[in-house]
C-alpha positions as a Markdown table, in Angstrom:
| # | Residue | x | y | z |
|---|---|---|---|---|
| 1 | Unk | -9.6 | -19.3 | -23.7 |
| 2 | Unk | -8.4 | -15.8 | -24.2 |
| 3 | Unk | -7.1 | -13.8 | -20.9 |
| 4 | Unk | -10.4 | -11.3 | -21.5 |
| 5 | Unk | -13.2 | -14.0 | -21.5 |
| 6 | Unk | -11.4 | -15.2 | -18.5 |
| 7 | Unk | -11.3 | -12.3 | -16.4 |
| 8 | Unk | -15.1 | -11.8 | -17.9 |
| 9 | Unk | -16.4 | -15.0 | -16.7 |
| 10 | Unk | -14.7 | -14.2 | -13.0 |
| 11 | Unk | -16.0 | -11.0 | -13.0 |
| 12 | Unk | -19.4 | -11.5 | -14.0 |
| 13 | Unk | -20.2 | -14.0 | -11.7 |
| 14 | Unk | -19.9 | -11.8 | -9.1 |
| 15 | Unk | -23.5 | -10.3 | -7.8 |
| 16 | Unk | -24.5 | -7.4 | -9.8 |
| 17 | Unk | -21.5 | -6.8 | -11.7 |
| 18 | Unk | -22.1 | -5.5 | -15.2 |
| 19 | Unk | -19.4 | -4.1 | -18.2 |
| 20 | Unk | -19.1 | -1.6 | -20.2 |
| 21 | Unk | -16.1 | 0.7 | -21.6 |
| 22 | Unk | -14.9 | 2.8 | -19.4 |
| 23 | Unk | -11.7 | 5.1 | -20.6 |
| 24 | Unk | -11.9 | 3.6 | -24.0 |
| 25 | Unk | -11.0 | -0.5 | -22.0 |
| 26 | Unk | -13.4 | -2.9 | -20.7 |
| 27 | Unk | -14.4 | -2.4 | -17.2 |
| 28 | Unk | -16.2 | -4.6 | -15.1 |
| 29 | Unk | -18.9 | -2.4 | -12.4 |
| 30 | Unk | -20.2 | -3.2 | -9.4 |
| 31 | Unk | -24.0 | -2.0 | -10.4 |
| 32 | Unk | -22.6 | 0.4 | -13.0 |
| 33 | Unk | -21.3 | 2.3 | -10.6 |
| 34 | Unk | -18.1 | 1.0 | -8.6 |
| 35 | Unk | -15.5 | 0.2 | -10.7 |
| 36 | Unk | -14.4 | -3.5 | -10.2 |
| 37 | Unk | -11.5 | -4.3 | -12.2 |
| 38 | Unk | -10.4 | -3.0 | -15.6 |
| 39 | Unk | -8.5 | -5.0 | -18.4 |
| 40 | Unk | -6.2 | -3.8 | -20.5 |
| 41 | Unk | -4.2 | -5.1 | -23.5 |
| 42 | Unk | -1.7 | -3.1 | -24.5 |
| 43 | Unk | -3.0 | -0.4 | -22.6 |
| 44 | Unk | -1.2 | 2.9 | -23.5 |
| 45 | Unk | 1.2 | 0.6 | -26.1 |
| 46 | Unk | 3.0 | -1.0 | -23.6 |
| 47 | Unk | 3.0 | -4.1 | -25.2 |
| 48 | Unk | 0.9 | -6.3 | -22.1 |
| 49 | Unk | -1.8 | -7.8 | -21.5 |
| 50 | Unk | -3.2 | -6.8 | -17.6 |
| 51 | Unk | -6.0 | -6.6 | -15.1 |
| 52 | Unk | -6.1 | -3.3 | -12.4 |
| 53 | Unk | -8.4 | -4.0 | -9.5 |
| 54 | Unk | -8.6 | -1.6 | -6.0 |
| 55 | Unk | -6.5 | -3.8 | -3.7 |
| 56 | Unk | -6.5 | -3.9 | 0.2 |
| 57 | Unk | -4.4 | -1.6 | 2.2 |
| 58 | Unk | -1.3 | -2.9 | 1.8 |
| 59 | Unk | -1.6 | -5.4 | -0.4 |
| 60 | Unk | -0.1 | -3.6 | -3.9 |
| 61 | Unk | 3.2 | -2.9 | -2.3 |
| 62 | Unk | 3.3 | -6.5 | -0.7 |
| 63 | Unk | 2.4 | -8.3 | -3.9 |
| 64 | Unk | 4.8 | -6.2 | -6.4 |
| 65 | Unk | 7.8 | -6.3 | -4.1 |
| 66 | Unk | 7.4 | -10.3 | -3.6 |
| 67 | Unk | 6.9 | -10.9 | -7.2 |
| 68 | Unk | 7.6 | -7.5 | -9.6 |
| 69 | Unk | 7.3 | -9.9 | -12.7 |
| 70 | Unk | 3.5 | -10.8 | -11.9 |
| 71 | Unk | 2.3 | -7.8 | -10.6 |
| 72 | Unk | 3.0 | -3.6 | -10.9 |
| 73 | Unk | 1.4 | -0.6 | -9.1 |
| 74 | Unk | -0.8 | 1.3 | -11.9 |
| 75 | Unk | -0.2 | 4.7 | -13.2 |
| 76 | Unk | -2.4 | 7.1 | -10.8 |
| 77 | Unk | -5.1 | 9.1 | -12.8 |
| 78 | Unk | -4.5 | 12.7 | -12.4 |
| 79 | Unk | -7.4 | 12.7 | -9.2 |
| 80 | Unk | -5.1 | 10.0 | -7.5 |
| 81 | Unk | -7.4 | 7.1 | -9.4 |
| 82 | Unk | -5.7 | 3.5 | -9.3 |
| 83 | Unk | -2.8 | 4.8 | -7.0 |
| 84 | Unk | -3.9 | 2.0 | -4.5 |
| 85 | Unk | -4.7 | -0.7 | -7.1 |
| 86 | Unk | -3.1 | -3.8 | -7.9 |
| 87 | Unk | -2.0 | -4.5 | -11.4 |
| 88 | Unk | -1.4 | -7.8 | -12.4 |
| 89 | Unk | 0.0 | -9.1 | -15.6 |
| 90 | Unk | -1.9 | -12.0 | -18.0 |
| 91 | Unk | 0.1 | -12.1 | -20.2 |
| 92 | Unk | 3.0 | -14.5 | -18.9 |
| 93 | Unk | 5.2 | -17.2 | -20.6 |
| 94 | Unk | 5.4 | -20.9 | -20.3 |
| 95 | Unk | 5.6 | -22.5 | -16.2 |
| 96 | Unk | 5.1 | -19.0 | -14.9 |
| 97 | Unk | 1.9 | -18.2 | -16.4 |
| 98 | Unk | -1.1 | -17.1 | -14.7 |
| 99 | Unk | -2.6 | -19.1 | -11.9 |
| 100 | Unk | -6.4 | -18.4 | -12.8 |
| 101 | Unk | -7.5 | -19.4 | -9.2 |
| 102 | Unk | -5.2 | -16.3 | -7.5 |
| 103 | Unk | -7.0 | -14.1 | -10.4 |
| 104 | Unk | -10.2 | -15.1 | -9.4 |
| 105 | Unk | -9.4 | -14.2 | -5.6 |
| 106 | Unk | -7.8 | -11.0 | -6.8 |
| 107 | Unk | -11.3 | -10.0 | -8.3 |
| 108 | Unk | -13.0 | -11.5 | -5.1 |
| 109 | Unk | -11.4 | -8.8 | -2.8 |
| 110 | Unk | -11.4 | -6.4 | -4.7 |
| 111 | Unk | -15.0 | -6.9 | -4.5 |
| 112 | Unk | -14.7 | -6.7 | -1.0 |
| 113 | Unk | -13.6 | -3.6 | -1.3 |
| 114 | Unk | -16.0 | -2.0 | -3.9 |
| 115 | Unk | -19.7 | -3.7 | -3.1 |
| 116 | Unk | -22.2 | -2.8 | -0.7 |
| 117 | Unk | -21.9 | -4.5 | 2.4 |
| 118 | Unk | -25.4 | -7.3 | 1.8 |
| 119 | Unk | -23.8 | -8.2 | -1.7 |
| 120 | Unk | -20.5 | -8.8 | -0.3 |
| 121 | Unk | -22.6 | -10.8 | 2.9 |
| 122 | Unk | -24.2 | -12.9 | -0.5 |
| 123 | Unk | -20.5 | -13.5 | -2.0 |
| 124 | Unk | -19.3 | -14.9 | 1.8 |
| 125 | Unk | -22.1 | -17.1 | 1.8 |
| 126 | Unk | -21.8 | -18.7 | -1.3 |
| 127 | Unk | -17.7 | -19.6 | -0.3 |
| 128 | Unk | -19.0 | -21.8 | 3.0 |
């Protein structure tokens, strides 16, 4: 399955989530508002194929120092956009590619971050 229908399928399973194009890229909204996660292949022709999702405090700079080859800190939009988001490559050869599960989680919290509180209450009680 291509990386795009998989990060669809995560995505859209999420309450209220919808996509559209957003910048000219697919981008998954949290009731067409919040931006969820976007994908990107060769975004900008850099030659990659890669998800950007708000990440919690902390959690870019943890994630890109431990393992720079699976995950980069997004270009900031000129209002400061994406300057705390995770990016995370698909894109990855052979033993090291992507583990699907940590993708999905990745989307999960940044749902966390994005949703009203009683949807994200909905998503927690679904996981027990």
């Amino acid at each position: 399955m291509h990386e795009y229908e998989r990060v669809r399928r995560i995505a859209l399973a999420l309450p209220e989530v919808n996509e559209r194009l957003s910048h000219g890229e697919p981008c998954f909204f949290v009731r067409d508002r919040r931006p969820l996660c976007y994908f990107h292949d060769d975004h900008n022709r850099d030659g990659r194929i890669s998800l950007w999702c708000p990440a919690p405090p902390g959690a870019q700079e943890e994630m890109v120092a431990a393992a720079p080859d699976r995950f980069f800190k997004p270009p900031a939009s000129a209002r400061g956009v994406f300057s705390d988001w995770l990016g995370v490559y698909l894109d990855l050869p052979g033993d090291s590619g992507v583990d699907w599960k940590e993708i999905a989680a990745i989307v999960k919290d940044a749902y966390r971050i994005v949703a009203p509180k009683h949807l994200v209450a909905e998503v927690e009680g679904r996981s027990r």
